[in-house]
C-alpha positions in Angstrom: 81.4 -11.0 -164.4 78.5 -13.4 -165.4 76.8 -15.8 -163.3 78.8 -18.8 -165.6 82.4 -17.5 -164.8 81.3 -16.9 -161.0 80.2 -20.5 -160.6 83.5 -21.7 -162.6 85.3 -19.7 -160.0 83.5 -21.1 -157.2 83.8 -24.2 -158.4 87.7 -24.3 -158.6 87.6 -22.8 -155.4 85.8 -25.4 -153.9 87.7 -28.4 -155.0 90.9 -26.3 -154.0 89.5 -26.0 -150.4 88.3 -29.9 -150.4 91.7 -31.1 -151.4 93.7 -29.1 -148.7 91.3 -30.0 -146.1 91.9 -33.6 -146.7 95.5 -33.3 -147.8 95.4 -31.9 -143.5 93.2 -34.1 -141.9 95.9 -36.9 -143.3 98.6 -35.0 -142.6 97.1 -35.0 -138.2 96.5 -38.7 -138.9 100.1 -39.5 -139.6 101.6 -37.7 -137.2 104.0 -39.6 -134.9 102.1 -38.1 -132.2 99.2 -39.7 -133.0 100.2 -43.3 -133.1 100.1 -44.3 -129.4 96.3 -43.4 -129.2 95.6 -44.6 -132.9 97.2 -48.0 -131.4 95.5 -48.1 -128.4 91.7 -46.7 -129.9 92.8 -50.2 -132.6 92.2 -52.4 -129.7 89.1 -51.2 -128.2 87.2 -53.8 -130.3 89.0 -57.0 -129.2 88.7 -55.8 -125.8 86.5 -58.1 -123.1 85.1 -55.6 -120.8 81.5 -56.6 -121.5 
């Protein structure tokens, strides 16, 4: 195995591991779970509490 195929390898690897982190992290964000806080962290900026 040379040093070129390795860093092919790795390389494929890498964007494999990039896409299915973020495929996850928008799969948590979508969750129906999720929406009350999402809603509620929405309004933090329009709140008056200064």
């Amino acid at each position: 195995m040379s040093l070129e195929s390795l860093h092919e390898i790795l390389g494929s690897a890498w964007t494999v591991w990039a896409v299915l982190v973020f495929a996850g992290i928008v799969r948590w964000a979508l969750r129906p779970a999720n929406r009350e806080r999402f809603e509620k962290d929405a309004q933090i900026p329009l709140n008056d509490e200064a």
